[in-house]
PQR file of N, CA, C, O and H, with PARSE charges and radii, in Angstrom:
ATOM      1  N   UNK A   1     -64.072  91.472   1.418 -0.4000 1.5000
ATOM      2  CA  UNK A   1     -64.250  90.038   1.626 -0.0000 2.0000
ATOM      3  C   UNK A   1     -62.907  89.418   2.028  0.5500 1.7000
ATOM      4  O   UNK A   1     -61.956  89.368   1.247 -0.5500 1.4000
ATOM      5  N   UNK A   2     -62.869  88.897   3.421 -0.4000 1.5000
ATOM      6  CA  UNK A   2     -61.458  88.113   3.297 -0.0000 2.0000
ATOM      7  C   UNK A   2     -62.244  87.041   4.021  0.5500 1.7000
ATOM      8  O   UNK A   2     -63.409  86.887   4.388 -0.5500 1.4000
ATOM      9  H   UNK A   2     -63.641  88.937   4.055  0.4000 1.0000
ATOM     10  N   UNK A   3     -60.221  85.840   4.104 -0.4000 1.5000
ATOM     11  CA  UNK A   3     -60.539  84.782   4.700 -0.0000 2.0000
ATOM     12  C   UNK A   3     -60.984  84.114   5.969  0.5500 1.7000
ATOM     13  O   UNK A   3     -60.240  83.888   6.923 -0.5500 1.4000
ATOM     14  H   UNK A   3     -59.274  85.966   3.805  0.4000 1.0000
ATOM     15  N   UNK A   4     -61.876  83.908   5.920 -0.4000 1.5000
ATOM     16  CA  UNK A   4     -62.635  83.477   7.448 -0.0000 2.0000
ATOM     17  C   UNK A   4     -61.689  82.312   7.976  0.5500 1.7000
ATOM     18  O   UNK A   4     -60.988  81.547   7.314 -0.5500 1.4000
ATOM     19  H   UNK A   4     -62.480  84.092   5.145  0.4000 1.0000
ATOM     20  N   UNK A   5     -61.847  82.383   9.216 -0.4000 1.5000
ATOM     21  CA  UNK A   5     -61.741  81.096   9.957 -0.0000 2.0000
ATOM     22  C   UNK A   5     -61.846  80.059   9.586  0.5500 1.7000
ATOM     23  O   UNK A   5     -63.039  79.762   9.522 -0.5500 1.4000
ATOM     24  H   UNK A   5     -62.416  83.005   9.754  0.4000 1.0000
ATOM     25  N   UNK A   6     -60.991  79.021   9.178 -0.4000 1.5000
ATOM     26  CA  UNK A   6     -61.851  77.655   8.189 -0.0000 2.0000
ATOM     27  C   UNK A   6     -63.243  77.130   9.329  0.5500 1.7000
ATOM     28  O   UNK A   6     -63.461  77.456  10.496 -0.5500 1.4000
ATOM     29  H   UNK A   6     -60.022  79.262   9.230  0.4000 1.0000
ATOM     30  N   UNK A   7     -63.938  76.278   8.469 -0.4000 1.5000
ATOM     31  CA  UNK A   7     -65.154  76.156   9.636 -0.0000 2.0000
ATOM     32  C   UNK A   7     -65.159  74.638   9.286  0.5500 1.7000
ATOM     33  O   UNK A   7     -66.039  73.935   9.781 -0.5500 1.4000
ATOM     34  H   UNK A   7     -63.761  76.013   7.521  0.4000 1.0000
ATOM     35  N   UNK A   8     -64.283  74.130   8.511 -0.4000 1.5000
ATOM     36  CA  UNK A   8     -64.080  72.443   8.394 -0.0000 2.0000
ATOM     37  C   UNK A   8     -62.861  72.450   6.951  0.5500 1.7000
ATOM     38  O   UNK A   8     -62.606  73.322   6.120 -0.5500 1.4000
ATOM     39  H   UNK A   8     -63.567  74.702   8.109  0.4000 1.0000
ATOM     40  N   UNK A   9     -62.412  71.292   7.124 -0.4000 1.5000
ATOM     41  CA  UNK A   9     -61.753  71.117   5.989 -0.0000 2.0000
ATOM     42  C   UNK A   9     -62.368  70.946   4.489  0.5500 1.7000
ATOM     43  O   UNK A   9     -61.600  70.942   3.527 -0.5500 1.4000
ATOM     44  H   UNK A   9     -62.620  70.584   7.799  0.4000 1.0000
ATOM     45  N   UNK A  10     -63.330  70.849   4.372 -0.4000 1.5000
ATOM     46  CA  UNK A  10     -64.064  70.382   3.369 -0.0000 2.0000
ATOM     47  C   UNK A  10     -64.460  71.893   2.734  0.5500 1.7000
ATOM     48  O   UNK A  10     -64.329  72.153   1.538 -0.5500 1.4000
ATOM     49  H   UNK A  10     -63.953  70.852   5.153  0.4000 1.0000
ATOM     50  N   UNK A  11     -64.823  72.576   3.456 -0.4000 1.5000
ATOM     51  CA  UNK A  11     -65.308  74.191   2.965 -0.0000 2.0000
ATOM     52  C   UNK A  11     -63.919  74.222   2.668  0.5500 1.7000
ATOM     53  O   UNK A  11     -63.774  74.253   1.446 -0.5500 1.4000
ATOM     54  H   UNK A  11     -64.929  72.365   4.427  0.4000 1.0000
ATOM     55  N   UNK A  12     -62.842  74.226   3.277 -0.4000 1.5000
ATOM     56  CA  UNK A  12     -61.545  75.453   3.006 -0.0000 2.0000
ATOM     57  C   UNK A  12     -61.184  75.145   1.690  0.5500 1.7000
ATOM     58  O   UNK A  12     -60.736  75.946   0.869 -0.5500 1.4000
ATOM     59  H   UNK A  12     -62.960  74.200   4.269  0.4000 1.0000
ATOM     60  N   UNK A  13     -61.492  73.426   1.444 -0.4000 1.5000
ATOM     61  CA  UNK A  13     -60.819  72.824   0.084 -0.0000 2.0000
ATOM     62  C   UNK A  13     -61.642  73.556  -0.983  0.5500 1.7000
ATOM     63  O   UNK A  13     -61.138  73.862  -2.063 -0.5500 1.4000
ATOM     64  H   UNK A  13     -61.856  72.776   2.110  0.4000 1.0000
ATOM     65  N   UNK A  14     -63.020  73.855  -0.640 -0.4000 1.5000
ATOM     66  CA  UNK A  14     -63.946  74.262  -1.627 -0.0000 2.0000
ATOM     67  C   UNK A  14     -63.479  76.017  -1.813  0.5500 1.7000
ATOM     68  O   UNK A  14     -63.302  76.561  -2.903 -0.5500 1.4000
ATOM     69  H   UNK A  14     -63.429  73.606   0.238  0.4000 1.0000
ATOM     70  N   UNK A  15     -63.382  76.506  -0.824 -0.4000 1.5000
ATOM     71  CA  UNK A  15     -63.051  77.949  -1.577 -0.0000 2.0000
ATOM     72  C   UNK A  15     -63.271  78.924  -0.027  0.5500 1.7000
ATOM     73  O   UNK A  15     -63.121  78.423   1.087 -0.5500 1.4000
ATOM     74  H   UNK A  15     -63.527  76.064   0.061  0.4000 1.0000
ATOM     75  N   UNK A  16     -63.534  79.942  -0.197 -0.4000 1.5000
ATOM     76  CA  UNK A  16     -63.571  81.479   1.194 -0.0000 2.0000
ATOM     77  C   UNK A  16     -64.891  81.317   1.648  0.5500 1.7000
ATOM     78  O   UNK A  16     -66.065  81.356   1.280 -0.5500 1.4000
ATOM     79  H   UNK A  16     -63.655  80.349  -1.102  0.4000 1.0000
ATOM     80  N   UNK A  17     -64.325  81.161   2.400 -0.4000 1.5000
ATOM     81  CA  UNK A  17     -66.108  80.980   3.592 -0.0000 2.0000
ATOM     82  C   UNK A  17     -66.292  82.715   3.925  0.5500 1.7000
ATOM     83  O   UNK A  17     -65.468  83.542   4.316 -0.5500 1.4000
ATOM     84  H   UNK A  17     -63.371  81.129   2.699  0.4000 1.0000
ATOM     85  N   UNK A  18     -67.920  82.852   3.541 -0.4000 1.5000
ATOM     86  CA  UNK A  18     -68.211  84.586   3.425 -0.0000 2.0000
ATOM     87  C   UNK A  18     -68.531  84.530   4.198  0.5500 1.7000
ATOM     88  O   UNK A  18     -68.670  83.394   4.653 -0.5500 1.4000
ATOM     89  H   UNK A  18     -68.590  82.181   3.223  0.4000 1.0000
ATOM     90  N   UNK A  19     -68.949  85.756   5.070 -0.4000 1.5000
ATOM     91  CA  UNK A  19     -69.441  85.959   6.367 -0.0000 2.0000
ATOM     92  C   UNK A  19     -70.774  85.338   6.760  0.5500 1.7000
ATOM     93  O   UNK A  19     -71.091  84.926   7.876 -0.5500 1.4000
ATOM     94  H   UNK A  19     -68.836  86.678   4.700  0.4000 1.0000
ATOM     95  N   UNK A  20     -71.641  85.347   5.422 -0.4000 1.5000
ATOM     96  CA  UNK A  20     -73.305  84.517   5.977 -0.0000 2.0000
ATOM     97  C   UNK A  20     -72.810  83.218   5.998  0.5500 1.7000
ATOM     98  O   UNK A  20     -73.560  82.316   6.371 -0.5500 1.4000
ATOM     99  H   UNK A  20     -71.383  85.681   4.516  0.4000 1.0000
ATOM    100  N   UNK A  21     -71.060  82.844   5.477 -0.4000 1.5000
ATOM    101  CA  UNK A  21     -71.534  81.425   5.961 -0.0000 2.0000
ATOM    102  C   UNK A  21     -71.522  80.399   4.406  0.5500 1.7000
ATOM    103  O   UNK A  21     -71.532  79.168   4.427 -0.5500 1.4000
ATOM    104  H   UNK A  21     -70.450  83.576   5.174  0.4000 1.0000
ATOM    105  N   UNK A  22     -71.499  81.186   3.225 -0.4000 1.5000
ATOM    106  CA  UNK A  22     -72.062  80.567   2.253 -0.0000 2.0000
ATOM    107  C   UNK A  22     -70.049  80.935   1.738  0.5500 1.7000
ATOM    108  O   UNK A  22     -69.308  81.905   1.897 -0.5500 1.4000
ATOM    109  H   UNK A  22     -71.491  82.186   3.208  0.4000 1.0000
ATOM    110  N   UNK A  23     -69.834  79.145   0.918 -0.4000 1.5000
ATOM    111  CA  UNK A  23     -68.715  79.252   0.569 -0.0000 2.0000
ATOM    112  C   UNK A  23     -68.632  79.813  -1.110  0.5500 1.7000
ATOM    113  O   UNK A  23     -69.370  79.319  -1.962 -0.5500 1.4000
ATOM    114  H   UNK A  23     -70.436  78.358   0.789  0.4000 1.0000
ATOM    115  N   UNK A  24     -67.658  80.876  -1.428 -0.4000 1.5000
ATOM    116  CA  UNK A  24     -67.529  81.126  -2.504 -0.0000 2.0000
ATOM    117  C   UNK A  24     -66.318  80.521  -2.911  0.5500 1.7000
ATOM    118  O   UNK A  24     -65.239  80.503  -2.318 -0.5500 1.4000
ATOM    119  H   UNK A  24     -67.059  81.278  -0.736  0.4000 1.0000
ATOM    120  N   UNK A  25     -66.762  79.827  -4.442 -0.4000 1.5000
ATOM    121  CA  UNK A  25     -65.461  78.803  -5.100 -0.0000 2.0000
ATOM    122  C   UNK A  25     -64.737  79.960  -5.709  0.5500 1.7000
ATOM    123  O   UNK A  25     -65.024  81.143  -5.897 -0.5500 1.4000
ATOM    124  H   UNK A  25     -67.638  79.841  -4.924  0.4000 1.0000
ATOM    125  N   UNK A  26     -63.574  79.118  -5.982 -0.4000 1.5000
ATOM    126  CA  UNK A  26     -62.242  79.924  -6.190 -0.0000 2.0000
ATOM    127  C   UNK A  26     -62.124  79.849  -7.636  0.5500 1.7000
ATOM    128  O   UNK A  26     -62.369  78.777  -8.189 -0.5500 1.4000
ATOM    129  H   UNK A  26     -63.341  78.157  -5.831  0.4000 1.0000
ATOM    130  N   UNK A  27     -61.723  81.024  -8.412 -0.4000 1.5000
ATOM    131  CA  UNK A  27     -61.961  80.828  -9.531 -0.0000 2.0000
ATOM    132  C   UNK A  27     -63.412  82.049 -10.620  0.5500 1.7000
ATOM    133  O   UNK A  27     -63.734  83.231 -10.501 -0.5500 1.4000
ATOM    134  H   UNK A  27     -61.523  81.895  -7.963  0.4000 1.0000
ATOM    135  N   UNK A  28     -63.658  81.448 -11.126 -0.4000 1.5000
ATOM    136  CA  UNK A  28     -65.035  81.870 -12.604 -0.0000 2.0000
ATOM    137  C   UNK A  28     -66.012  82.435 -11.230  0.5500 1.7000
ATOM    138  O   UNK A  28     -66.514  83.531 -10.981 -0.5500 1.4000
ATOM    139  H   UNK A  28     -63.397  80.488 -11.223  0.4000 1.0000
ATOM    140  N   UNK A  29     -66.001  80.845 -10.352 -0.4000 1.5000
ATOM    141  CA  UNK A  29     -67.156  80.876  -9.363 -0.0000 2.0000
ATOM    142  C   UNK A  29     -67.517  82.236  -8.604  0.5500 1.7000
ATOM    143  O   UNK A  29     -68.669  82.587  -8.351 -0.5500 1.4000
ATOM    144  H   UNK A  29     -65.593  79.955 -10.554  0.4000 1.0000
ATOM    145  N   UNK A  30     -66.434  82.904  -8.299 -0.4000 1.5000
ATOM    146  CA  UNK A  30     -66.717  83.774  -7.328 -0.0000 2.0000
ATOM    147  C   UNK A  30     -67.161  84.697  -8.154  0.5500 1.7000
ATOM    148  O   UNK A  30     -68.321  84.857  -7.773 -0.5500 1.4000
ATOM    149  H   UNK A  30     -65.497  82.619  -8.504  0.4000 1.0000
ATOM    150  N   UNK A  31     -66.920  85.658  -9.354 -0.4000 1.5000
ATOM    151  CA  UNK A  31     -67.317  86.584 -10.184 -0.0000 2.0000
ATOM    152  C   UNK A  31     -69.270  85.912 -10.193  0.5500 1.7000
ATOM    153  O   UNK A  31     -70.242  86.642 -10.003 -0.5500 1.4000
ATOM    154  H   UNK A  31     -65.977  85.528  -9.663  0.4000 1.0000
ATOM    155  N   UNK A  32     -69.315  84.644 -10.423 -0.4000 1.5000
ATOM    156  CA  UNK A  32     -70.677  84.187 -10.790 -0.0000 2.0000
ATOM    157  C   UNK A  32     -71.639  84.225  -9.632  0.5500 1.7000
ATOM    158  O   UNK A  32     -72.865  84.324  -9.682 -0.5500 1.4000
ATOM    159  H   UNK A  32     -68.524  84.051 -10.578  0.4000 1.0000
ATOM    160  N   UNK A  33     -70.723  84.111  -8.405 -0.4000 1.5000
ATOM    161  CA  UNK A  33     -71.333  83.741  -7.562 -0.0000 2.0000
ATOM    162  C   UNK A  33     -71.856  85.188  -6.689  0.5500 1.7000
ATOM    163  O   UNK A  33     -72.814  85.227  -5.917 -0.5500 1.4000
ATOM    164  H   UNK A  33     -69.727  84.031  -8.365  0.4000 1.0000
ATOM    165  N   UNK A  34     -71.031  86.229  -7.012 -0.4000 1.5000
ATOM    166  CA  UNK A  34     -71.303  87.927  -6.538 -0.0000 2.0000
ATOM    167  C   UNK A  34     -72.360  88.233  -7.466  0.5500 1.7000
ATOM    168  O   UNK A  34     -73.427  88.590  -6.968 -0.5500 1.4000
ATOM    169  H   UNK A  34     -70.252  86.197  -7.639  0.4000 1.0000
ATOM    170  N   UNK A  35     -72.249  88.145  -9.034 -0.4000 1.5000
ATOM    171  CA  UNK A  35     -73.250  88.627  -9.593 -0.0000 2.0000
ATOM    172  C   UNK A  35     -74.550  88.496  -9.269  0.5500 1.7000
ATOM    173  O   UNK A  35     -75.243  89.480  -9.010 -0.5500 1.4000
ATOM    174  H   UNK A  35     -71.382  87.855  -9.439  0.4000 1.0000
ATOM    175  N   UNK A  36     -75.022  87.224  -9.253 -0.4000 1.5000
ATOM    176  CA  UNK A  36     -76.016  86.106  -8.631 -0.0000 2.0000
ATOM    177  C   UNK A  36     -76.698  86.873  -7.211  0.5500 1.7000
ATOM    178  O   UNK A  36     -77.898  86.952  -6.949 -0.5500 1.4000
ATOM    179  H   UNK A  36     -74.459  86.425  -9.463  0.4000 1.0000
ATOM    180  N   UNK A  37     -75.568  87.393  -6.411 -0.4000 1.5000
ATOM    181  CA  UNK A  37     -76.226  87.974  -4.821 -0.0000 2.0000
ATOM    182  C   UNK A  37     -76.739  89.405  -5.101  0.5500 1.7000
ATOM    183  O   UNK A  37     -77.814  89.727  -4.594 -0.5500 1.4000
ATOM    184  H   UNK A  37     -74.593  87.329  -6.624  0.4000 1.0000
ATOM    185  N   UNK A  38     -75.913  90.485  -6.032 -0.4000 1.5000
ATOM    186  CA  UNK A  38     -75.926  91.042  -6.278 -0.0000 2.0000
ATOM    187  C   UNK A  38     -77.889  91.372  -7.162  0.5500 1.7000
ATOM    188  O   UNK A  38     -78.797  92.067  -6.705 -0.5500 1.4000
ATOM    189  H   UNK A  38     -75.040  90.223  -6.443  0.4000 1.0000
ATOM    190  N   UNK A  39     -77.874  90.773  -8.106 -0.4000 1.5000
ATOM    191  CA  UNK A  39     -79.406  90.369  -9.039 -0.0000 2.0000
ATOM    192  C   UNK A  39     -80.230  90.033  -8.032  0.5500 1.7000
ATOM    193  O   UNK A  39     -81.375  90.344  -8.359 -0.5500 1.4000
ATOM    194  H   UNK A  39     -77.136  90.209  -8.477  0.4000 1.0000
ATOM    195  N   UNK A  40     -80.194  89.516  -6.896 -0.4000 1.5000
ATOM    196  CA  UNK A  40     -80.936  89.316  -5.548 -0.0000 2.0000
ATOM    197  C   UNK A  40     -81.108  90.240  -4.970  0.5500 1.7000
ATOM    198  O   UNK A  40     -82.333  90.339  -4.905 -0.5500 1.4000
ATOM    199  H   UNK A  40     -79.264  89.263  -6.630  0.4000 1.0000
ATOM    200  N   UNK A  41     -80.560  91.250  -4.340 -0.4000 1.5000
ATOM    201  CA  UNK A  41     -80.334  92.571  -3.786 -0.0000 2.0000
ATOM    202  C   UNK A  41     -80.772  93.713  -4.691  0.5500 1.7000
ATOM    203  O   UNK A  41     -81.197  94.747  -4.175 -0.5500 1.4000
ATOM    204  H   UNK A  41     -79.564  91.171  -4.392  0.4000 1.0000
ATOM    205  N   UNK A  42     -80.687  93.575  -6.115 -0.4000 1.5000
ATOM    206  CA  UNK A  42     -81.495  94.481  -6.825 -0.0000 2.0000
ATOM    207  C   UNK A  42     -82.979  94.197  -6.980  0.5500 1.7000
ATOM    208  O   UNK A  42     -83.798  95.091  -7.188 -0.5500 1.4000
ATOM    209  H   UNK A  42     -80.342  92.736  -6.534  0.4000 1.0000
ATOM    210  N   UNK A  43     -83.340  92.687  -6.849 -0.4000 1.5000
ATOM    211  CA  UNK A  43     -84.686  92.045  -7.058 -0.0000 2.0000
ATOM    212  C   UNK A  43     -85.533  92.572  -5.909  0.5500 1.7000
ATOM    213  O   UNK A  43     -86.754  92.665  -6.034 -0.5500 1.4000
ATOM    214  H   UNK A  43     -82.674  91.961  -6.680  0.4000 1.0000
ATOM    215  N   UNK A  44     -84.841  92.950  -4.686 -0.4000 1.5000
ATOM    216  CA  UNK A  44     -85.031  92.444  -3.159 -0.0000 2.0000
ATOM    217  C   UNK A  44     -85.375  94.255  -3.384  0.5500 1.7000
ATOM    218  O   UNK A  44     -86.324  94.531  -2.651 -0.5500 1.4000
ATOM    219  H   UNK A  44     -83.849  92.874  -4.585  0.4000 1.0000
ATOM    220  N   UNK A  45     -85.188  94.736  -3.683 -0.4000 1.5000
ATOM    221  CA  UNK A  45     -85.122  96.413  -3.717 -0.0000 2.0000
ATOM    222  C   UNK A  45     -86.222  96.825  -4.448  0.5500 1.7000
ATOM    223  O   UNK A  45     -87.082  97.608  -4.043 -0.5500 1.4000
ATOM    224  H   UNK A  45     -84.417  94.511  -4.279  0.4000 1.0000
ATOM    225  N   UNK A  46     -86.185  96.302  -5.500 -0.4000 1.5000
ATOM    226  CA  UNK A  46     -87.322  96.677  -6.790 -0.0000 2.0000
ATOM    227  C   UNK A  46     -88.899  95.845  -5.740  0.5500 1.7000
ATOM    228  O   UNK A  46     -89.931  96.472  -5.501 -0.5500 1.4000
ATOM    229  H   UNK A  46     -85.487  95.666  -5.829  0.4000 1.0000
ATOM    230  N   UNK A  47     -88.712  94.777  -5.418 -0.4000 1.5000
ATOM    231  CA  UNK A  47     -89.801  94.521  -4.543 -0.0000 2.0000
ATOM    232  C   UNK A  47     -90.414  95.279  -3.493  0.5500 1.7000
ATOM    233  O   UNK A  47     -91.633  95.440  -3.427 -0.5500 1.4000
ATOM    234  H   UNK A  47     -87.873  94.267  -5.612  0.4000 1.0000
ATOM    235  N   UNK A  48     -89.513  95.795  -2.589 -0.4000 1.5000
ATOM    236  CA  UNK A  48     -89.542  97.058  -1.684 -0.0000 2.0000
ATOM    237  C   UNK A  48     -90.194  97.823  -2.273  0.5500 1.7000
ATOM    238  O   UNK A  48     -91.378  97.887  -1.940 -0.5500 1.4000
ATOM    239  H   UNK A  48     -88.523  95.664  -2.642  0.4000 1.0000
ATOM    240  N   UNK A  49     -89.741  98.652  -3.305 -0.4000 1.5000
ATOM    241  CA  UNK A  49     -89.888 100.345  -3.572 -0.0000 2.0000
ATOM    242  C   UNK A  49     -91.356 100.065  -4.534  0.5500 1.7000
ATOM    243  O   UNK A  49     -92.151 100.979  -4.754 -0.5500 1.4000
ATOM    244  H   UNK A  49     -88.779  98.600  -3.575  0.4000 1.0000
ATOM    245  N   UNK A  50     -91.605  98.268  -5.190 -0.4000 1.5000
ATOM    246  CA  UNK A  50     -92.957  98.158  -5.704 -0.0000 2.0000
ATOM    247  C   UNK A  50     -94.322  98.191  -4.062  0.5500 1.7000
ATOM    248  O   UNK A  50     -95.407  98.766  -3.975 -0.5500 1.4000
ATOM    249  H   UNK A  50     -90.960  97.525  -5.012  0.4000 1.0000
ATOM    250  N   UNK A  51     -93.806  97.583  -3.360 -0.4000 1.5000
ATOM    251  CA  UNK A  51     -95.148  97.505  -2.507 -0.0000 2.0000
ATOM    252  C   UNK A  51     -95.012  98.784  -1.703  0.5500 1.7000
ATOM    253  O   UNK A  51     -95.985  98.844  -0.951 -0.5500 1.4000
ATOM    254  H   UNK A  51     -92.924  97.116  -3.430  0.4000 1.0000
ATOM    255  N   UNK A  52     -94.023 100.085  -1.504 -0.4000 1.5000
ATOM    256  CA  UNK A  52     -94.532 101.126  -1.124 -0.0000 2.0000
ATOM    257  C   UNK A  52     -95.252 101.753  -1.972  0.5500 1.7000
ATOM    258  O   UNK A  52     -96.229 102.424  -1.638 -0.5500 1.4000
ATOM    259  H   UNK A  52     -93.232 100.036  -2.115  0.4000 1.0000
ATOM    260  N   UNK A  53     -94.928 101.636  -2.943 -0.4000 1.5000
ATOM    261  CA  UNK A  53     -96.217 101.676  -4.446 -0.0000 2.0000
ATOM    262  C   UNK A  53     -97.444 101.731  -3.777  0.5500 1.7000
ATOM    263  O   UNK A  53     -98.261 102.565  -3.386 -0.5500 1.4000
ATOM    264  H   UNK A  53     -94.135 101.091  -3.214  0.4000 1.0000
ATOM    265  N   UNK A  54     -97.233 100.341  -3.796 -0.4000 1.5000
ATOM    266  CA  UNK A  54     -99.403  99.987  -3.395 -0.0000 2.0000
ATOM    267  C   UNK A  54     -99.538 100.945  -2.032  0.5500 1.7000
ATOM    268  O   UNK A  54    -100.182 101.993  -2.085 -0.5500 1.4000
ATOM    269  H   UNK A  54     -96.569  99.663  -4.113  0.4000 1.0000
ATOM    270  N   UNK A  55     -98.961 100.558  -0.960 -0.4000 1.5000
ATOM    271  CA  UNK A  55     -99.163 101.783  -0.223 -0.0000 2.0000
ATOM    272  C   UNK A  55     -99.767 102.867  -0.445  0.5500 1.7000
ATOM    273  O   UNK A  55    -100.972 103.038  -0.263 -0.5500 1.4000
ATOM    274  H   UNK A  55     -98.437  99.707  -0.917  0.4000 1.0000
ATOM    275  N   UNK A  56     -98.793 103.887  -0.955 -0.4000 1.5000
ATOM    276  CA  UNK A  56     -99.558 105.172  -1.220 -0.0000 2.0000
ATOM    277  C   UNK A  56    -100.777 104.962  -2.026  0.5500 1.7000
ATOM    278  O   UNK A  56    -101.737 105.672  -1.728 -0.5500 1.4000
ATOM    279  H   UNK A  56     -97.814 103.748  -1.103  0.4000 1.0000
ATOM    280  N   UNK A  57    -100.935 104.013  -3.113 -0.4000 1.5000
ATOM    281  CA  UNK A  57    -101.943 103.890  -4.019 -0.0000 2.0000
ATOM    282  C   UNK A  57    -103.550 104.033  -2.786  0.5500 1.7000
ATOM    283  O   UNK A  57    -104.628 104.616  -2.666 -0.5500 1.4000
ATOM    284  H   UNK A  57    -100.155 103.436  -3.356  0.4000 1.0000
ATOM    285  N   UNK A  58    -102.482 102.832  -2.001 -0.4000 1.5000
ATOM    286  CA  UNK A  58    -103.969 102.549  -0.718 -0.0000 2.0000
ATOM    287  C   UNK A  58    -104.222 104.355  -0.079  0.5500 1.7000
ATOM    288  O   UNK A  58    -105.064 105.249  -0.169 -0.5500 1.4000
ATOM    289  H   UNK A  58    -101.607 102.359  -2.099  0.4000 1.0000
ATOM    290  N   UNK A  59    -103.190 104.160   0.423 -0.4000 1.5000
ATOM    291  CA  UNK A  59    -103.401 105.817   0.825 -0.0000 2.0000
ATOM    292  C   UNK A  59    -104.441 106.898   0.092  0.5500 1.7000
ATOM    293  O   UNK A  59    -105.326 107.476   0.723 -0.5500 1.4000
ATOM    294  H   UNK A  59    -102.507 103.434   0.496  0.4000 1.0000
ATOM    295  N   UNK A  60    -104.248 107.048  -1.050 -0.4000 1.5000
ATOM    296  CA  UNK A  60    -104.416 107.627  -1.952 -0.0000 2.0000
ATOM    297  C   UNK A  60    -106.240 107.353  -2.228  0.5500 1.7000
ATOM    298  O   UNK A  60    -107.061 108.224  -2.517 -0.5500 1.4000
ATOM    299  H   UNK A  60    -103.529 106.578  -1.563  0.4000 1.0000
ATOM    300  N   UNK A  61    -106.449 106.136  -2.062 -0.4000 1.5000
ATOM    301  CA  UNK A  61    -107.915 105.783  -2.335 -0.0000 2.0000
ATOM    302  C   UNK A  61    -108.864 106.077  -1.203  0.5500 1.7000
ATOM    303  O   UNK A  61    -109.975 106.582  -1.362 -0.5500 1.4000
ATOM    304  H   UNK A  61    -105.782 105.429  -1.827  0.4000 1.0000
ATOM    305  N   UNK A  62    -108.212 105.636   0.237 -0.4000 1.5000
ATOM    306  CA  UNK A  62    -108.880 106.116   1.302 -0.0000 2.0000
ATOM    307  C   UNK A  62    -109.165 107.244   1.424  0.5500 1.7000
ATOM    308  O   UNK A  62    -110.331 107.435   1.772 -0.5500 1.4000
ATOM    309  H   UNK A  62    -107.310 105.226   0.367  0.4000 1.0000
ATOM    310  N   UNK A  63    -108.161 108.655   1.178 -0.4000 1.5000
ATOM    311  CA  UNK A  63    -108.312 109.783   0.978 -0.0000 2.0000
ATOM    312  C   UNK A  63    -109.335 110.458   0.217  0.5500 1.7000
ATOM    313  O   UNK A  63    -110.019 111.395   0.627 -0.5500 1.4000
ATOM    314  H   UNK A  63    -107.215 108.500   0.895  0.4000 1.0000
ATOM    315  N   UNK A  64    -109.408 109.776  -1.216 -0.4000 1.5000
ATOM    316  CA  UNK A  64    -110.396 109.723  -1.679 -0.0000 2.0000
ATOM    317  C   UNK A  64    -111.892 109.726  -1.514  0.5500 1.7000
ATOM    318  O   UNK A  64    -112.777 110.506  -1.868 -0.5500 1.4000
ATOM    319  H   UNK A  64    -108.853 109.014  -1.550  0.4000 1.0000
ATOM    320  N   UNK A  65    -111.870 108.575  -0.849 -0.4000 1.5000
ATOM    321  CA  UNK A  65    -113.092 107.547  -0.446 -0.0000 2.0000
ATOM    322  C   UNK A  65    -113.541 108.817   0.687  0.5500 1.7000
ATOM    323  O   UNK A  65    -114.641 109.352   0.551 -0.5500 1.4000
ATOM    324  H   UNK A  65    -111.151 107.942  -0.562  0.4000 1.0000
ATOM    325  N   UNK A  66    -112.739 109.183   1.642 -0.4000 1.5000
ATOM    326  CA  UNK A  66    -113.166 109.880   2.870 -0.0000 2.0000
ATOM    327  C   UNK A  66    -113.743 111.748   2.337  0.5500 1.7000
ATOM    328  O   UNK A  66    -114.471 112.492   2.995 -0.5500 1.4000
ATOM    329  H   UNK A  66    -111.845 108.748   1.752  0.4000 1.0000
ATOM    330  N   UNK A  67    -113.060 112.049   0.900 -0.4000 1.5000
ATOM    331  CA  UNK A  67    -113.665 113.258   0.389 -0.0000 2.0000
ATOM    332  C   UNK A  67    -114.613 113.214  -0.676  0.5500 1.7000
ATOM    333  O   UNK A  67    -114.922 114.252  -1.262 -0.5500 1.4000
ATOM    334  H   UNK A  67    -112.469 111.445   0.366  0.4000 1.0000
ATOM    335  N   UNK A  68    -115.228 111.829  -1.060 -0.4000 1.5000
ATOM    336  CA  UNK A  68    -116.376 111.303  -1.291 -0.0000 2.0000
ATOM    337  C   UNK A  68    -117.674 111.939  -0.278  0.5500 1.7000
ATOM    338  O   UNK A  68    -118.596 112.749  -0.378 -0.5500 1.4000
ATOM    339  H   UNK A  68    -114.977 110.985  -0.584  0.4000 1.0000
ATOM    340  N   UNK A  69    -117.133 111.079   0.665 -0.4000 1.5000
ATOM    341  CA  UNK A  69    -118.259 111.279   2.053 -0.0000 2.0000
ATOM    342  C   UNK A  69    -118.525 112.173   2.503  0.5500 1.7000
ATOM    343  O   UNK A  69    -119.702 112.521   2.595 -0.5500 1.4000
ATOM    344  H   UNK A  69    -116.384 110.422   0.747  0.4000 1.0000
ATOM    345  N   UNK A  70    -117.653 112.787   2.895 -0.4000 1.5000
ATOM    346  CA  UNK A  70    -117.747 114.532   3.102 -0.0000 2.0000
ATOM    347  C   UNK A  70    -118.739 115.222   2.256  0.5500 1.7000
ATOM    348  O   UNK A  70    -119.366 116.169   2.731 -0.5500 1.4000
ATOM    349  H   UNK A  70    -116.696 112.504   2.821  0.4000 1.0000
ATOM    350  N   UNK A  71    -118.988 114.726   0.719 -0.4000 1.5000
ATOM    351  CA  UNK A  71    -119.352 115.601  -0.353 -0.0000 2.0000
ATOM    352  C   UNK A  71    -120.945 115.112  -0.193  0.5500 1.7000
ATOM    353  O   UNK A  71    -121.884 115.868  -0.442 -0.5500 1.4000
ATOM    354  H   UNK A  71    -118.479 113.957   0.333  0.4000 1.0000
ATOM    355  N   UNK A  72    -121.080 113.937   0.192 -0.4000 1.5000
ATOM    356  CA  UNK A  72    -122.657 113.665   0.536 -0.0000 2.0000
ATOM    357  C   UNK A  72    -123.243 114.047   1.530  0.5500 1.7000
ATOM    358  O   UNK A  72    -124.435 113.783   1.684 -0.5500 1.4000
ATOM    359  H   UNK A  72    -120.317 113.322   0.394  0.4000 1.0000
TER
END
């Protein structure tokens, strides 16, 4: 993480402008403010790896369903 380009005076006073753009304060803030993105990115993951879940589940039933039919 380094210092960007200021993008106004008002951000630079506030703290490091990150690359998306979003200013991190200087100080407590920034430890609070990584954790925070961080708990997002693990949330954002666990959501992922839940709906390939259902996926295969779906998978899994059609397969089913189709050696059902076969059997009648």
């Amino acid at each position: 993480m380094r210092i960007r380009a200021r993008r106004s005076t008002i951000q630079a006073k506030r703290g490091i402008i990150r690359a998306r753009g979003r200013v991190i304060h200087a100080g407590r803030g920034i430890i609070r403010t990584k954790r925070s993105l961080i708990r997002t990115k693990e949330a954002t993951i666990r959501t992922k790896r839940s709906l390939i879940r259902t996926k295969e589940a779906t998978i899994r039933t059609k397969r089913s369903l189709i050696r059902t039919k076969e059997a009648t």
